[in-house]
N, CA, C and O atoms as a Tinker XYZ file with bonds, in Angstrom:
   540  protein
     1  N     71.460000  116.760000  130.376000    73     2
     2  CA    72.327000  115.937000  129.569000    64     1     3
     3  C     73.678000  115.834000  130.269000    63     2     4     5
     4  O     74.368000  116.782000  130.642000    81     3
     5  N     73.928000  114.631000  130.381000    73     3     6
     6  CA    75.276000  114.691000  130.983000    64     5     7
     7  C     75.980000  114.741000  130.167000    63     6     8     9
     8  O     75.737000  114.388000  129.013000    81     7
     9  N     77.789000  115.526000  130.877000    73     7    10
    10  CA    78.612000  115.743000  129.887000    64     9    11
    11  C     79.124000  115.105000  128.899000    63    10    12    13
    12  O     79.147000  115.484000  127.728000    81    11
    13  N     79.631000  113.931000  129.419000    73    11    14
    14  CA    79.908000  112.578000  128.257000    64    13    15
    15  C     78.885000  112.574000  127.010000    63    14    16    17
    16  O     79.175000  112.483000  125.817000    81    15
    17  N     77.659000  112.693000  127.580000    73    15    18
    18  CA    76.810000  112.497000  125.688000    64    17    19
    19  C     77.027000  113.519000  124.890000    63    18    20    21
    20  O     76.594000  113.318000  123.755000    81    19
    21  N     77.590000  114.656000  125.068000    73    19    22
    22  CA    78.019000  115.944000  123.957000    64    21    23
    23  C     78.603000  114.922000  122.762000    63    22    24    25
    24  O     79.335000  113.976000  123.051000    81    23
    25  N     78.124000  115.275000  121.145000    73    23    26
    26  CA    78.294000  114.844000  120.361000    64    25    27
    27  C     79.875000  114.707000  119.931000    63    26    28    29
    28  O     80.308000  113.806000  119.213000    81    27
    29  N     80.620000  115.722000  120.478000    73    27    30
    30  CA    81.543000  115.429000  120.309000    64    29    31
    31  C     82.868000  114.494000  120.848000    63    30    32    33
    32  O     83.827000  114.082000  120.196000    81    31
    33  N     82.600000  114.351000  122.051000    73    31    34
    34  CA    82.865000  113.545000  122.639000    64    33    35
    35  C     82.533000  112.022000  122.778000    63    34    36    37
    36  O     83.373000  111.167000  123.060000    81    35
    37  N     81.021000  111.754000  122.512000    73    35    38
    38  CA    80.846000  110.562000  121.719000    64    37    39
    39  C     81.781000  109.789000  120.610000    63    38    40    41
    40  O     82.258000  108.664000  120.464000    81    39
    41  N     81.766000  111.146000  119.856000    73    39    42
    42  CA    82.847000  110.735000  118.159000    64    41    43
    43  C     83.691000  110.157000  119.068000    63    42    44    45
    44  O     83.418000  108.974000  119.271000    81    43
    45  N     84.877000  110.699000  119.854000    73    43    46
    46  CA    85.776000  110.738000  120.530000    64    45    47
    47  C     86.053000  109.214000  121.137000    63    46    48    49
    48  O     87.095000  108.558000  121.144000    81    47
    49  N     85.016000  108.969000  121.532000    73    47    50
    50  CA    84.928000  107.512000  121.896000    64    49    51
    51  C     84.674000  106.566000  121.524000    63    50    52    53
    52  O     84.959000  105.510000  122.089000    81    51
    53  N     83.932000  106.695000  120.239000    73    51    54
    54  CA    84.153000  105.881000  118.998000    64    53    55
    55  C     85.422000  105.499000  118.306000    63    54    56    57
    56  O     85.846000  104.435000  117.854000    81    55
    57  N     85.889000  106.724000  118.374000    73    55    58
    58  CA    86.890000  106.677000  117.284000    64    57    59
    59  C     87.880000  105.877000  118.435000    63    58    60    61
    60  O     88.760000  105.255000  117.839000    81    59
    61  N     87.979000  105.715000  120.052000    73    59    62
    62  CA    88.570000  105.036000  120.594000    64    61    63
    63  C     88.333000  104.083000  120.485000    63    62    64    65
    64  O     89.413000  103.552000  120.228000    81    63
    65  N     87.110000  102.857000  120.491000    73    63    66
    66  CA    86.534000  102.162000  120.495000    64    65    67
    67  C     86.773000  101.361000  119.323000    63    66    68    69
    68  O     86.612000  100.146000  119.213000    81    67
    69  N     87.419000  102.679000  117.942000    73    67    70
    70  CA    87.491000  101.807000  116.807000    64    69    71
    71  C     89.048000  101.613000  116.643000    63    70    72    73
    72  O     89.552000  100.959000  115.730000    81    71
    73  N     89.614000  102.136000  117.448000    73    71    74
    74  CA    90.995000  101.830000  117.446000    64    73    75
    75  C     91.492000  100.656000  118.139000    63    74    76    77
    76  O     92.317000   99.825000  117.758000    81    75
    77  N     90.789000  100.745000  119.316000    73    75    78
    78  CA    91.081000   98.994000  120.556000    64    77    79
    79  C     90.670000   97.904000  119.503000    63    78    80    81
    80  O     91.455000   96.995000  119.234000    81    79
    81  N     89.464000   97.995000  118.923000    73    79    82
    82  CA    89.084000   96.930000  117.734000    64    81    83
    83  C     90.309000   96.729000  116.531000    63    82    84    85
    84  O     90.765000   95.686000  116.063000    81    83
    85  N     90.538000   97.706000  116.327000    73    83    86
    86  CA    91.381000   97.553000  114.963000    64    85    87
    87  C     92.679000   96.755000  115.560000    63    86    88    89
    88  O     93.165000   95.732000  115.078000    81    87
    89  N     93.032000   97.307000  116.472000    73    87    90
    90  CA    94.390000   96.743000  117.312000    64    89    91
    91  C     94.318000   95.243000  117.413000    63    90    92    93
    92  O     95.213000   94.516000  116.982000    81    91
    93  N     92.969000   94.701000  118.132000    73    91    94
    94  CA    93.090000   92.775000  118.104000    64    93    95
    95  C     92.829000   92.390000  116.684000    63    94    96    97
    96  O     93.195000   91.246000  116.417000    81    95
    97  N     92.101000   93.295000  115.377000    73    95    98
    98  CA    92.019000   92.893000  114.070000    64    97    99
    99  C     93.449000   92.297000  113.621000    63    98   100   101
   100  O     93.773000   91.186000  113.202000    81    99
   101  N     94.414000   93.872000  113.959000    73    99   102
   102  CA    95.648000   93.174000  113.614000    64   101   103
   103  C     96.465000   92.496000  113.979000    63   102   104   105
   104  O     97.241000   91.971000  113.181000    81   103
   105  N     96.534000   92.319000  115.168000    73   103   106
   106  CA    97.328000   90.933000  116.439000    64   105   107
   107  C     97.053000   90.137000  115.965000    63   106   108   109
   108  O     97.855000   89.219000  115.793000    81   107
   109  N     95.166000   90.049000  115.291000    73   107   110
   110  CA    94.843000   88.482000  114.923000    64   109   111
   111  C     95.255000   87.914000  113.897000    63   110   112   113
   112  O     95.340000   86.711000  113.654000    81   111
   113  N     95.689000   89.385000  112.880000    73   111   114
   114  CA    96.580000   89.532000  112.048000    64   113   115
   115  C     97.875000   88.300000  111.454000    63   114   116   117
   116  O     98.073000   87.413000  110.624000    81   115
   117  N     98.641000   89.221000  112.845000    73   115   118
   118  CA    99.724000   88.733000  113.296000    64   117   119
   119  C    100.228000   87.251000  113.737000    63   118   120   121
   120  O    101.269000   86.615000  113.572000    81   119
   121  N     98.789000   86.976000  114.477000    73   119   122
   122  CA    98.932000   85.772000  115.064000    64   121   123
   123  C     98.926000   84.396000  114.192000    63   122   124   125
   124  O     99.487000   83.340000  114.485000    81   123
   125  N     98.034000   84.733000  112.886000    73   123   126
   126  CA    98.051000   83.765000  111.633000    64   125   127
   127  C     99.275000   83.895000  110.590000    63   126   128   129
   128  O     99.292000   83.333000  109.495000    81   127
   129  N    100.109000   84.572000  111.007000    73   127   130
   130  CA   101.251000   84.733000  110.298000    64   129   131
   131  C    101.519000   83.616000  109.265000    63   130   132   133
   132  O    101.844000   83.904000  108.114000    81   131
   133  N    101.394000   82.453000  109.644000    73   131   134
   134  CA   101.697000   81.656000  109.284000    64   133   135
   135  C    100.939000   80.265000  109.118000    63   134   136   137
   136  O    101.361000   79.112000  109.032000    81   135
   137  N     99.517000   80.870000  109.103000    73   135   138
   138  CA    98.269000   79.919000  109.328000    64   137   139
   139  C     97.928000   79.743000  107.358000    63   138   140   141
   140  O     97.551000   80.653000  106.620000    81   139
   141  N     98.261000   78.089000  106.906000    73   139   142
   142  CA    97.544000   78.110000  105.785000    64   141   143
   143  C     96.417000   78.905000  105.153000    63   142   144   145
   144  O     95.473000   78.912000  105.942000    81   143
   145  N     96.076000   79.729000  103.794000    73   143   146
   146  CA    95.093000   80.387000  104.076000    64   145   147
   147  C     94.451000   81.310000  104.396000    63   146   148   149
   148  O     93.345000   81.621000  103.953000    81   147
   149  N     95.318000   82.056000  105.513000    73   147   150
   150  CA    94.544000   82.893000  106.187000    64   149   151
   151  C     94.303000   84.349000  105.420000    63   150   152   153
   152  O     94.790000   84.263000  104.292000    81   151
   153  N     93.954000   85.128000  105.559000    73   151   154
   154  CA    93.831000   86.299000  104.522000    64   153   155
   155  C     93.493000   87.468000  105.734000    63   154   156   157
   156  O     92.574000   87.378000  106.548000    81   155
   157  N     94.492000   88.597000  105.630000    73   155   158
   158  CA    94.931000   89.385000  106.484000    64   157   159
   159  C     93.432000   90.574000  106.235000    63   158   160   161
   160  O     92.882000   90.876000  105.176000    81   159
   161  N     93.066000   91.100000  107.866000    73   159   162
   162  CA    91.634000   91.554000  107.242000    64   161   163
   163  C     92.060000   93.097000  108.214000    63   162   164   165
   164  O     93.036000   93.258000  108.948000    81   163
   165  N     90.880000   94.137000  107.873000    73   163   166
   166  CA    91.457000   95.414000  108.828000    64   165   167
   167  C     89.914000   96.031000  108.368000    63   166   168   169
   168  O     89.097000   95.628000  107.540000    81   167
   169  N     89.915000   97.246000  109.342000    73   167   170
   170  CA    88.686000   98.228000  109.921000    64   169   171
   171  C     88.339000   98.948000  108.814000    63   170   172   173
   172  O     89.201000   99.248000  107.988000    81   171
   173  N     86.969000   99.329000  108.659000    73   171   174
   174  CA    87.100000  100.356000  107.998000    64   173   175
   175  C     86.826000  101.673000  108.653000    63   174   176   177
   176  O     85.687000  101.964000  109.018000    81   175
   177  N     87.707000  102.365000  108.787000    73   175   178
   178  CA    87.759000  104.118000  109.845000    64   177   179
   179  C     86.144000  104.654000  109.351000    63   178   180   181
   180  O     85.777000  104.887000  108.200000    81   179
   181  N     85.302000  104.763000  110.685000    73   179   182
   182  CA    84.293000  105.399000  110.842000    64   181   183
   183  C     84.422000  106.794000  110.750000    63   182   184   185
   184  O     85.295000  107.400000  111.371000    81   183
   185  N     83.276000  107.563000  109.715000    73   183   186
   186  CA    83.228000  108.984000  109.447000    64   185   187
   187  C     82.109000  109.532000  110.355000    63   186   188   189
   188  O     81.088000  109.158000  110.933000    81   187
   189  N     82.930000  110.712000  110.142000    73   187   190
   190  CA    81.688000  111.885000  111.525000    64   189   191
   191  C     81.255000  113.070000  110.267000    63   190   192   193
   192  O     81.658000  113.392000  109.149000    81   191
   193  N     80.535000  113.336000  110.914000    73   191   194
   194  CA    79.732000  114.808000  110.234000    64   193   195
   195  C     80.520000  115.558000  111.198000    63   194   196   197
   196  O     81.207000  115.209000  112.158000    81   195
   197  N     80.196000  116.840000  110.611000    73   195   198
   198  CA    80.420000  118.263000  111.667000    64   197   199
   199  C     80.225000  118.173000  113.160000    63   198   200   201
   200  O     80.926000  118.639000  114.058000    81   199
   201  N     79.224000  117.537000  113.215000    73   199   202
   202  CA    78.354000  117.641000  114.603000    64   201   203
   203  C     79.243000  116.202000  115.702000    63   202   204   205
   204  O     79.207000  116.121000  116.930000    81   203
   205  N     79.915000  115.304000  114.784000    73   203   206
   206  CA    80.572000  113.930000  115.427000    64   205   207
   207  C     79.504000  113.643000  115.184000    63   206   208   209
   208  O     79.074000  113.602000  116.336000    81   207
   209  N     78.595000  113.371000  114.513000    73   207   210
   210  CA    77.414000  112.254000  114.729000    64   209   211
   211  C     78.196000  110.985000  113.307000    63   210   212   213
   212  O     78.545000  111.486000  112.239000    81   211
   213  N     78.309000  109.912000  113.465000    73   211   214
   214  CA    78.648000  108.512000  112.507000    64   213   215
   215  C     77.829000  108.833000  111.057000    63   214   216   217
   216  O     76.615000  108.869000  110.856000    81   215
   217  N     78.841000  109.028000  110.221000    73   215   218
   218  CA    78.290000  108.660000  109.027000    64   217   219
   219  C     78.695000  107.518000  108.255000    63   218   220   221
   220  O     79.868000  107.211000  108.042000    81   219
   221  N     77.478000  106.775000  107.759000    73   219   222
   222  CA    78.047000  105.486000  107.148000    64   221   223
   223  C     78.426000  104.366000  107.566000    63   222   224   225
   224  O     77.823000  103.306000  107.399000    81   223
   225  N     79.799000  104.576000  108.333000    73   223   226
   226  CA    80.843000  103.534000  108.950000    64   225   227
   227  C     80.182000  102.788000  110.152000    63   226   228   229
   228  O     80.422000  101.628000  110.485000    81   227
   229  N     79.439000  103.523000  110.657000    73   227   230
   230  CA    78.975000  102.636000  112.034000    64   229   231
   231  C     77.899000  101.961000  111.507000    63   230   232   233
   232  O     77.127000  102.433000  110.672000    81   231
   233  N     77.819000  100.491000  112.148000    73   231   234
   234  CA    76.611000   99.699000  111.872000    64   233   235
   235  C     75.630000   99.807000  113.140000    63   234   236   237
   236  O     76.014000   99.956000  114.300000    81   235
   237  N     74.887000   99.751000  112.902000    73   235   238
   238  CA    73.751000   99.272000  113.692000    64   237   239
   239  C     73.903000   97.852000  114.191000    63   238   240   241
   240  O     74.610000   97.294000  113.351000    81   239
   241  N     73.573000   96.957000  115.188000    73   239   242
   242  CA    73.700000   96.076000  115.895000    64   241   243
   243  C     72.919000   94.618000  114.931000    63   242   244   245
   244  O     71.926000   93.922000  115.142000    81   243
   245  N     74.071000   94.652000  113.730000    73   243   246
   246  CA    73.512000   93.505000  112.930000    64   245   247
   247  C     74.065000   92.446000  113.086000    63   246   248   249
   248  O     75.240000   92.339000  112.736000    81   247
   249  N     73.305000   91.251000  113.717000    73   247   250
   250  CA    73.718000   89.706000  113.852000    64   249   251
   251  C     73.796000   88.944000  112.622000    63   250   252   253
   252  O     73.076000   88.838000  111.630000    81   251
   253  N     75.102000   88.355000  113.072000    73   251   254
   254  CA    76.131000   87.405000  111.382000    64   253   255
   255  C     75.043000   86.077000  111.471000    63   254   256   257
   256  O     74.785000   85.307000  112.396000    81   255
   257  N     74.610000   86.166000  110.282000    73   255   258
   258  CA    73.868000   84.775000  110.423000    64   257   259
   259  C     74.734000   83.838000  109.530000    63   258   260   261
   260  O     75.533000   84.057000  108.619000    81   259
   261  N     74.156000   82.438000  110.285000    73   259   262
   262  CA    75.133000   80.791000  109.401000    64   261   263
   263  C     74.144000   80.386000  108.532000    63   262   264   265
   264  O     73.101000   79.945000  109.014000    81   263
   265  N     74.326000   80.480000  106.956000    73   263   266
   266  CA    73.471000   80.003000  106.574000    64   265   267
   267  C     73.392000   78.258000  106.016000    63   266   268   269
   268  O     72.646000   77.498000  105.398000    81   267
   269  N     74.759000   78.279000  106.744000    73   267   270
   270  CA    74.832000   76.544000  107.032000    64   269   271
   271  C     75.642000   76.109000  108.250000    63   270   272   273
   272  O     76.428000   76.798000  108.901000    81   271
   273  N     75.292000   74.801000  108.437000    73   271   274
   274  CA    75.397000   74.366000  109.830000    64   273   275
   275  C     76.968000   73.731000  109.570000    63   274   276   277
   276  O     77.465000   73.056000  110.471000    81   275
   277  N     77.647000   73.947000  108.442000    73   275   278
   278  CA    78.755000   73.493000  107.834000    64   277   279
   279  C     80.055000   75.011000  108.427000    63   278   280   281
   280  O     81.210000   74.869000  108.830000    81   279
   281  N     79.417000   76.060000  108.284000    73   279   282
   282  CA    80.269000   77.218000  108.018000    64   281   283
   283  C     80.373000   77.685000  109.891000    63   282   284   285
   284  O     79.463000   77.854000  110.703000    81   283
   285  N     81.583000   77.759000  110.022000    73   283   286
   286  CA    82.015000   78.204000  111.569000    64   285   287
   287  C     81.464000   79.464000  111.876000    63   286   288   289
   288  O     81.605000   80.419000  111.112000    81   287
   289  N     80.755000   79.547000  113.099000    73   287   290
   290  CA    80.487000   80.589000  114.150000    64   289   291
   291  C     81.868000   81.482000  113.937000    63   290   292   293
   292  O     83.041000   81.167000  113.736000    81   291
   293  N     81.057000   82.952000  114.098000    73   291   294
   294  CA    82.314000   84.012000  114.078000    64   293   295
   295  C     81.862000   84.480000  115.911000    63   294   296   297
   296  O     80.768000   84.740000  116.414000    81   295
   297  N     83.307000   84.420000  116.528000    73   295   298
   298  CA    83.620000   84.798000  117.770000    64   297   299
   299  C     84.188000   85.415000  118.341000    63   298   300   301
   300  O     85.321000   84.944000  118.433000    81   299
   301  N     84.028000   86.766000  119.121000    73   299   302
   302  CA    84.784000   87.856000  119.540000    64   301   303
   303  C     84.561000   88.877000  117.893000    63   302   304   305
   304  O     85.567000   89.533000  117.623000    81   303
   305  N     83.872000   88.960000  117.299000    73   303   306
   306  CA    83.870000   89.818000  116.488000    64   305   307
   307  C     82.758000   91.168000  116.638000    63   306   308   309
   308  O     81.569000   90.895000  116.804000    81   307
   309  N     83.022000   92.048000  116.599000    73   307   310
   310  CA    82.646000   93.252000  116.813000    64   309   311
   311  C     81.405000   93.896000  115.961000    63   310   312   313
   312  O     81.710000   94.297000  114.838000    81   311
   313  N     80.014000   94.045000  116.375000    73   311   314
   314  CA    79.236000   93.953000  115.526000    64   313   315
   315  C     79.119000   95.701000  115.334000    63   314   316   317
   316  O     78.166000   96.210000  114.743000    81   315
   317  N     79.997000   96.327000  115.800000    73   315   318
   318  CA    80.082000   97.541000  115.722000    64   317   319
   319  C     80.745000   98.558000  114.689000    63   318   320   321
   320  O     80.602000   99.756000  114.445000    81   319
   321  N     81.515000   97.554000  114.210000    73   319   322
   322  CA    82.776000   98.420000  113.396000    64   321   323
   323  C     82.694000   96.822000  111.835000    63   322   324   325
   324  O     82.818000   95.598000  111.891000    81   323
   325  N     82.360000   98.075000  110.395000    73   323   326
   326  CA    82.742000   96.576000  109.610000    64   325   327
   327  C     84.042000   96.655000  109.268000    63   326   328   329
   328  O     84.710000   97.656000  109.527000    81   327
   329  N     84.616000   95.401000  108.533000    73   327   330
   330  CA    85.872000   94.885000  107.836000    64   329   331
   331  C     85.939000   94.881000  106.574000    63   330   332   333
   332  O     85.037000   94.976000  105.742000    81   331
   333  N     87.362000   94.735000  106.416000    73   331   334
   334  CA    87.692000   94.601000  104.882000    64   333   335
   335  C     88.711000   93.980000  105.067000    63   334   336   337
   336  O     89.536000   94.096000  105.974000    81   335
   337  N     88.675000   93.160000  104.034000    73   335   338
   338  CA    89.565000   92.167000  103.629000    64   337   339
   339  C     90.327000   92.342000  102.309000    63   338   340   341
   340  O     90.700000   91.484000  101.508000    81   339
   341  N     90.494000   94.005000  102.286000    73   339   342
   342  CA    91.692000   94.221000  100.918000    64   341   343
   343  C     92.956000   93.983000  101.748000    63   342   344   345
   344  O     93.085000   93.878000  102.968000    81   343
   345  N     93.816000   93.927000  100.799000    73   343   346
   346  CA    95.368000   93.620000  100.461000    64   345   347
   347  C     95.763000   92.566000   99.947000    63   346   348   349
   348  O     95.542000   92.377000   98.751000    81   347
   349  N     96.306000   91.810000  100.557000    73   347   350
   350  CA    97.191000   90.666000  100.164000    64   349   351
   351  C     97.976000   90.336000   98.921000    63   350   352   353
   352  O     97.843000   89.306000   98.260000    81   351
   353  N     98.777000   91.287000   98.687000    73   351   354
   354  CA    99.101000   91.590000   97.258000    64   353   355
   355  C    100.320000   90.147000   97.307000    63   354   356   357
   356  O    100.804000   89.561000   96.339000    81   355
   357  N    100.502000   89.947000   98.439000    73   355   358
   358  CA   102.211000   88.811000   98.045000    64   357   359
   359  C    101.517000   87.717000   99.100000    63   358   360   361
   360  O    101.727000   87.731000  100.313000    81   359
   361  N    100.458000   86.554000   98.257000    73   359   362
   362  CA   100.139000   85.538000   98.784000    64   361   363
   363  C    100.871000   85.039000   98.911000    63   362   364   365
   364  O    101.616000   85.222000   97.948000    81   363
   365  N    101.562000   83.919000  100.056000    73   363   366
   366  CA   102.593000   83.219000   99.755000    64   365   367
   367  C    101.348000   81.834000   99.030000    63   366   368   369
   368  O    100.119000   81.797000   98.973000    81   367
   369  N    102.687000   80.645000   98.483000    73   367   370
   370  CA   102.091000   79.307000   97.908000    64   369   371
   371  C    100.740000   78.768000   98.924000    63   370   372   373
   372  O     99.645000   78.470000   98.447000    81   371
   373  N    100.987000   78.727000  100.051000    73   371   374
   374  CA   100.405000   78.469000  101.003000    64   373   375
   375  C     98.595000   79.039000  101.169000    63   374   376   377
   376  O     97.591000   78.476000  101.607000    81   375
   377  N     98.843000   80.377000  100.590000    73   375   378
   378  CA    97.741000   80.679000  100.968000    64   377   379
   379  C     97.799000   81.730000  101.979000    63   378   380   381
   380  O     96.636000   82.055000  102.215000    81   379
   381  N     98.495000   82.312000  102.582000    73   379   382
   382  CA    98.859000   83.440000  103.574000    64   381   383
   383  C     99.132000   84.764000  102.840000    63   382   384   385
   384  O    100.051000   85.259000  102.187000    81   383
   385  N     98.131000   85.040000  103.177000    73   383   386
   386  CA    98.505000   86.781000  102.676000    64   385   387
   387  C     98.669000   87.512000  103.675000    63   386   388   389
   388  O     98.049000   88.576000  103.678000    81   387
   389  N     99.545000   87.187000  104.831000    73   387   390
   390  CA    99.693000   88.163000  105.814000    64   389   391
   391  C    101.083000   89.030000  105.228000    63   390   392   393
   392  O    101.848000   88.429000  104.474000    81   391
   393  N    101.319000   90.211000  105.542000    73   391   394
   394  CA   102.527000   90.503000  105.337000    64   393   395
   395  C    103.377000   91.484000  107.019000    63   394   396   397
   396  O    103.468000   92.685000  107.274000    81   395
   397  N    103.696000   90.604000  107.565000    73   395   398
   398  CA   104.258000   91.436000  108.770000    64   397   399
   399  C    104.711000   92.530000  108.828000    63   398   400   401
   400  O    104.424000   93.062000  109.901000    81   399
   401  N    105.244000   93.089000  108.235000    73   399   402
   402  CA   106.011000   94.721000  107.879000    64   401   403
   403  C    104.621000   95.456000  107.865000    63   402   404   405
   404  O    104.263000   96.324000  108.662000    81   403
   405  N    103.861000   94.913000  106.741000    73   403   406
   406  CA   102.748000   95.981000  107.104000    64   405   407
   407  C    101.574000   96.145000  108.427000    63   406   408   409
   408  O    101.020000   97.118000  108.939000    81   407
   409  N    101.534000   94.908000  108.627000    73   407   410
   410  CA   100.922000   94.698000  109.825000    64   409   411
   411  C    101.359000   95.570000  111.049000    63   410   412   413
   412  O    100.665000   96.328000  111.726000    81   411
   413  N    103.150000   95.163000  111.196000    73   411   414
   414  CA   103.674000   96.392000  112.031000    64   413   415
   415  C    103.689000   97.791000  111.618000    63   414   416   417
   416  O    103.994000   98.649000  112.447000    81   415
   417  N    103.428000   98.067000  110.573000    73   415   418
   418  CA   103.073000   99.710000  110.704000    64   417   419
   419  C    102.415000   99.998000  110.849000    63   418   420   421
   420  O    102.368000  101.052000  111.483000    81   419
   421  N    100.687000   99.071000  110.214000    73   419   422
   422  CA    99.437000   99.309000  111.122000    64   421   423
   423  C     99.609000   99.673000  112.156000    63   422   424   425
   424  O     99.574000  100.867000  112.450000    81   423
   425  N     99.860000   98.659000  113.043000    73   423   426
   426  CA    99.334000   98.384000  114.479000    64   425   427
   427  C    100.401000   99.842000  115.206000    63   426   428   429
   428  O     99.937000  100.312000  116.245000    81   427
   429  N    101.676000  100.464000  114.701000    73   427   430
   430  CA   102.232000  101.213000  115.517000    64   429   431
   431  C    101.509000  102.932000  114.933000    63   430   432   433
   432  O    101.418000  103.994000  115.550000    81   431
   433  N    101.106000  102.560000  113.520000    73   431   434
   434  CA   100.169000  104.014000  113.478000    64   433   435
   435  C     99.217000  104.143000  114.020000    63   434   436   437
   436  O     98.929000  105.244000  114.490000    81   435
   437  N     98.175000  102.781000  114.179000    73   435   438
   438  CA    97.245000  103.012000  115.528000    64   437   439
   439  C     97.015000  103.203000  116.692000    63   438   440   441
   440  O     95.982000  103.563000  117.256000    81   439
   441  N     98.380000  102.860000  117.210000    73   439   442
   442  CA    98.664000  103.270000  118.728000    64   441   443
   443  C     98.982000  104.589000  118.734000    63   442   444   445
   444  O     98.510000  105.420000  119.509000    81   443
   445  N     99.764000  104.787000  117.892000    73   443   446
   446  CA    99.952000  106.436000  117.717000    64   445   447
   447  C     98.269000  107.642000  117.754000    63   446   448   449
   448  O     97.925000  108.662000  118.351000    81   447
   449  N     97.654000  106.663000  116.687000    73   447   450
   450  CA    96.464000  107.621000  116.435000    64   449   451
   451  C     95.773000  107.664000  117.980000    63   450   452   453
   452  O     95.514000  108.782000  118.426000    81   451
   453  N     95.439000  106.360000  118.889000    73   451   454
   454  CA    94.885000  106.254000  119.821000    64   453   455
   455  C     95.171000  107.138000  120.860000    63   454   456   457
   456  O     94.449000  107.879000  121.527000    81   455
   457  N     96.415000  106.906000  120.864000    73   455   458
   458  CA    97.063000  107.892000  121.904000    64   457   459
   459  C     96.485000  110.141000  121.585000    63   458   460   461
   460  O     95.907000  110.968000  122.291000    81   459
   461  N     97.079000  110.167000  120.230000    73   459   462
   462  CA    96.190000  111.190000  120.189000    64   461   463
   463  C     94.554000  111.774000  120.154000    63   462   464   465
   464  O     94.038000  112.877000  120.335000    81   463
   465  N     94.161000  110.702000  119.893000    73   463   466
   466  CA    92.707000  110.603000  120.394000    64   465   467
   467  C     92.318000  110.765000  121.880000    63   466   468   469
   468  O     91.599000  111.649000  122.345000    81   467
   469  N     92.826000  109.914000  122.439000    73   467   470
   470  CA    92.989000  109.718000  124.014000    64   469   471
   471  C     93.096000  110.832000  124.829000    63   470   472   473
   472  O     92.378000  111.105000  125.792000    81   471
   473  N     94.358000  111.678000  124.237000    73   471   474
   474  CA    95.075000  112.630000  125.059000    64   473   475
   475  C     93.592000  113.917000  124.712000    63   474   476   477
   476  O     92.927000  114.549000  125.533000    81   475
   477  N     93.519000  113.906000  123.341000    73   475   478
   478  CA    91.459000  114.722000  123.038000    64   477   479
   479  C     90.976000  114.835000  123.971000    63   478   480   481
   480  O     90.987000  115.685000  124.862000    81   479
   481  N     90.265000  113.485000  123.719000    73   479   482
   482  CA    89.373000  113.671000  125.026000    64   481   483
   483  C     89.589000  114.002000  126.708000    63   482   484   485
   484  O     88.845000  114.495000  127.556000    81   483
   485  N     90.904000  113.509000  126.739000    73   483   486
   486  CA    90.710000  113.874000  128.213000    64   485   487
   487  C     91.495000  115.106000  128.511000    63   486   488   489
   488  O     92.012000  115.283000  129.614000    81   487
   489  N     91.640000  116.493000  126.911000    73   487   490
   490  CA    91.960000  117.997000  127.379000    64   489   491
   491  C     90.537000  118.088000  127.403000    63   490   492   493
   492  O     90.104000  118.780000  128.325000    81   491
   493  N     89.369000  117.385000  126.350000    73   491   494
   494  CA    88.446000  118.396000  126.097000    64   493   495
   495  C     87.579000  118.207000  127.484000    63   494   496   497
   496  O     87.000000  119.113000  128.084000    81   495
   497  N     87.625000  116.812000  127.854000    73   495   498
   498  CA    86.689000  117.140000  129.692000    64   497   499
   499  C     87.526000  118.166000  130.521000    63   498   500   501
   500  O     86.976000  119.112000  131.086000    81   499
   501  N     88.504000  118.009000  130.560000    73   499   502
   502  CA    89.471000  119.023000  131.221000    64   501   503
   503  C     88.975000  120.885000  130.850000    63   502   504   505
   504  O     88.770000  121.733000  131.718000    81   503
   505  N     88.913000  121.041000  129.756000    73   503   506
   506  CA    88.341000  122.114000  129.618000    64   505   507
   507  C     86.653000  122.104000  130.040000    63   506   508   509
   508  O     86.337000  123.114000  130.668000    81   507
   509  N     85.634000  121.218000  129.818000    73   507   510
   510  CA    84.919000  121.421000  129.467000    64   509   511
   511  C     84.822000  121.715000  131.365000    63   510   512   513
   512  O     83.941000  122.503000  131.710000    81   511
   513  N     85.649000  121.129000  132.421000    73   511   514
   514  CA    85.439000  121.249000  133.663000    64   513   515
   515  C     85.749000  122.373000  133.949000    63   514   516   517
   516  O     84.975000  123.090000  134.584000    81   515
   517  N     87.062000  122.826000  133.508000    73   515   518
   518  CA    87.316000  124.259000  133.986000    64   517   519
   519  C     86.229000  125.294000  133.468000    63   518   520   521
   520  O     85.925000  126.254000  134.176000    81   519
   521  N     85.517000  125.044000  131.944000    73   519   522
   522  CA    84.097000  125.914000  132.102000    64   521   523
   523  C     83.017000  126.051000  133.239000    63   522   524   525
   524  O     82.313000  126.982000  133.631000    81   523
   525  N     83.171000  124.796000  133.588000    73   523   526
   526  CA    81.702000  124.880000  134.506000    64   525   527
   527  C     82.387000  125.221000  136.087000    63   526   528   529
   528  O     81.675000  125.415000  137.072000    81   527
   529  N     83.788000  125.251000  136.117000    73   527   530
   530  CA    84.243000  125.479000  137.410000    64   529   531
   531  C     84.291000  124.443000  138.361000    63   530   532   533
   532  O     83.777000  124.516000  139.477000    81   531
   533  N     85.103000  123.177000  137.778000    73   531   534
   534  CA    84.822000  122.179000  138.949000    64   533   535
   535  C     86.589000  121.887000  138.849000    63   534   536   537
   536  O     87.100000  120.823000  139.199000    81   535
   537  N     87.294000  122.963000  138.348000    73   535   538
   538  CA    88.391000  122.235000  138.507000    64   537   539
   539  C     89.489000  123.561000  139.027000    63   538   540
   540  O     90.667000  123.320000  139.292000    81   539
């Protein structure tokens, strides 16, 4: 088994994996600021067991079907991680439920979280090398 598949380290890279996702969720966020309509959407944080193995939160590789030839193709969306579309407590008239303030605290607590995730994994290969003596 190579080292990378240890269960815990998997989690590890998930939970990276679900952070880079969450990050363009909210840019895309951001980017409709001001798009008639739009309704501000975000991740839902994948759970681990003891072992890091996914509970729940991770999907299996399920394709979005159109069940009309009327309703737009979804593109660049992540069949890995699902969404939610709570908040929007201060629609404007328009139809925009983005709210920027929160958006920016998202996106700077996730960089935060990433970063400590990040820095994880690469003590725990670091240790896991100095066990086996390659470092």
């Amino acid at each position: 088994m190579p080292i990378t598949d240890l269960p815990m380290l998997s989690a590890l890279r998930t939970k990276m994996q679900w952070h880079q996702e969450r990050q363009r969720v909210l840019a895309e966020n951001v980017s409709h600021s001001d798009s008639p309509g739009f309704k501000p959407r975000d991740l839902v944080e994948p759970k681990f067991d003891g072992l890091g193995n996914p509970l729940g939160g991770h999907m299996a590789s399920l394709a979005m079907t159109r069940t009309s030839a009327n309703h737009i193709q979804a593109s660049g969306v992540s069949e890995n991680f699902d969404s939610s579309n709570r908040g929007g407590y201060a629609t404007r008239p328009a139809g925009n439920a983005v709210n920027l303030e929160d958006e920016m605290l998202k996106a700077s607590a996730n960089q935060m979280d990433y970063a400590a995730v990040t820095s994880l994994y690469s003590r725990s290969l670091g240790l896991i090398k100095t066990a086996i003596g390659r470092r």
